[in-house]
N, C-alpha and C positions, 0 to 999 in steps of 0.2 A: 386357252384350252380349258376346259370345262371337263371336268370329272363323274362319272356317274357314277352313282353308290352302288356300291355292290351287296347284294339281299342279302339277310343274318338270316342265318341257319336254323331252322329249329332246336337243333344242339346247343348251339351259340345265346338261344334264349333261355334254354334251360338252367344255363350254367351260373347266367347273370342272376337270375331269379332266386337261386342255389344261396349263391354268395350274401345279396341282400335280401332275403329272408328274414334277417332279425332289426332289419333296419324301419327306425320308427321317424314319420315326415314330422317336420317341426311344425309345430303351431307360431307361426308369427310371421308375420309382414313385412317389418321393419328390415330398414337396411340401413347397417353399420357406419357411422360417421364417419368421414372423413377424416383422420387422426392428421394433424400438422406436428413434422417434428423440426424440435429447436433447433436454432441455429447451430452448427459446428463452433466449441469454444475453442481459440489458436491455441493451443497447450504450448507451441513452441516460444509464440512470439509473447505469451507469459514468462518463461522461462528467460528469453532474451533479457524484457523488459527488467527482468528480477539480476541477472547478470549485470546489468550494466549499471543499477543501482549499488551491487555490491562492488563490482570496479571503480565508481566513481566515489562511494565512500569507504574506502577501504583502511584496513588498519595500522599500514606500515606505511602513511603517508608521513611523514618529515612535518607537524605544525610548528611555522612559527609562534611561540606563546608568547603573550604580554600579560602572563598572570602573573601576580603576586600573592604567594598564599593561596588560600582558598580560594580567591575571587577569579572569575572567567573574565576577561577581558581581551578582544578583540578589533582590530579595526584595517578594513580593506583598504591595501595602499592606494591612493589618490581620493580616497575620500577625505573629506574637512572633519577633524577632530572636534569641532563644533557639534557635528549629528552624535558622536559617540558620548559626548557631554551633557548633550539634551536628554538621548538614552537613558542613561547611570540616572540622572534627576527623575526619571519619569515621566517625560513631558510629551511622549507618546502613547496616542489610545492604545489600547491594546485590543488587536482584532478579533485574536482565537486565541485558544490554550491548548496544549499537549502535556498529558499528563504519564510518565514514564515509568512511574514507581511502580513495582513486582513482574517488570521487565526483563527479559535476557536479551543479551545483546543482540540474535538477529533479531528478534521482536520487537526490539527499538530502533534498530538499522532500519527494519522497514516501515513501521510506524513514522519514524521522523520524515521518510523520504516522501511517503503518503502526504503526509501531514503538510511537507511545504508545497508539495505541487498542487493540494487544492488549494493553498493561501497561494501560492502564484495565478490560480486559472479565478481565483475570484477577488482578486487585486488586491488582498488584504496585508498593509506595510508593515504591521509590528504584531509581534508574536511572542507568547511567555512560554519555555518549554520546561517543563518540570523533570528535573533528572534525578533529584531527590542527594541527599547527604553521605548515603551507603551504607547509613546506621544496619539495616538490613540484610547486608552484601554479608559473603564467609569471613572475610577477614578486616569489617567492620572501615572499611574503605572506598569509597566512590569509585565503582564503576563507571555507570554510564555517564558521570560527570566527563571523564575524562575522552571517552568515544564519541560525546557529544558534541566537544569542541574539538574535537580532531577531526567530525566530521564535516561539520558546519563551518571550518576553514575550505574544504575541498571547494565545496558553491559554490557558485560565480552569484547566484541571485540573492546571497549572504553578503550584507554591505558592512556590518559590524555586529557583535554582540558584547553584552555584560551581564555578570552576577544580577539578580534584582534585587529591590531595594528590601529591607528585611521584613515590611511590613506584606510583600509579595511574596519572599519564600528565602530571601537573604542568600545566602552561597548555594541552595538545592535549586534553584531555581534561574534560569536566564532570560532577559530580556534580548529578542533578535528584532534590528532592523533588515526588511526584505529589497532589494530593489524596485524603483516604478514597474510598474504594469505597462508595456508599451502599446 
């Protein structure tokens, strides 16, 4: 069905002409790019991802400790005491650094979790993670010393750690081995 216009009024032109009167036609040709907008970022499944880091390193996990003193000393059951002794010597490259010092604890919660998953996705075995001595802290005490190893027992892709050797950072500083890459 087809429509037929129906005539504008002599009044009906008056009115229009009335209204734009002051209106002045653009000088330009151009027409308006195409604007592409960005992708949607998941706010939620951020949120998740950031959740499930803080569940799986969390604070009130039970470590078993094998320290003595100052020194951080760890080793995952059914590994060979061998790797953790090779460790302690140094006799592993070391692939990356994380550096912790003027951190607060989520900021190094999240940092460190960053920090192993890209040494996980680019295969990298041995890792120095700097948590510093706490000369800095309020009550002249290591912090993140002790979050750090509470939380790098939680891992499963944490095969062992140790203090580094003094010439690396001595008790502020630990050596981690990661598991293979599979």
């Amino acid at each position: 069905m087809s429509r037929k216009k129906k005539p504008v009024s002599t009044h009906d032109r008056e009115l229009f002409r009335e209204a734009v009167k002051d209106v002045l036609p653009l000088n330009q040709d151009k027409i308006m790019p195409f604007q592409r907008y960005l992708a949607p970022i998941p706010q939620q499944r951020k949120r998740d991802e950031v959740r499930v880091l803080q569940d799986m390193m969390s604070d009130t996990f039970e470590a078993v400790e094998l320290e003595t003193g100052e020194e951080l000393l760890y080793l995952r059951p059914g590994v060979q005491k061998r790797l953790l002794r090779q460790l302690r010597q140094g006799k592993f490259s070391i692939g990356a650094e994380l550096d912790l010092h003027g951190m607060n604890v989520p900021m190094a919660r999240q940092a460190l979790a960053g920090f192993l998953k890209e040494c996980e996705k680019n295969g990298i075995r041995c890792i120095r993670i700097i948590h510093g001595k706490g000369r800095g802290s309020y009550h002249k005490e290591p912090i993140l010393k002790g979050k750090v190893n509470t939380w790098l027992q939680q891992k499963d892709e944490i095969l062992a750690f140790c203090s580094a050797r003094s010439t690396d950072g001595g008790t502020g500083a630990i050596y981690v081995l990661l598991k293979r890459r599979r």
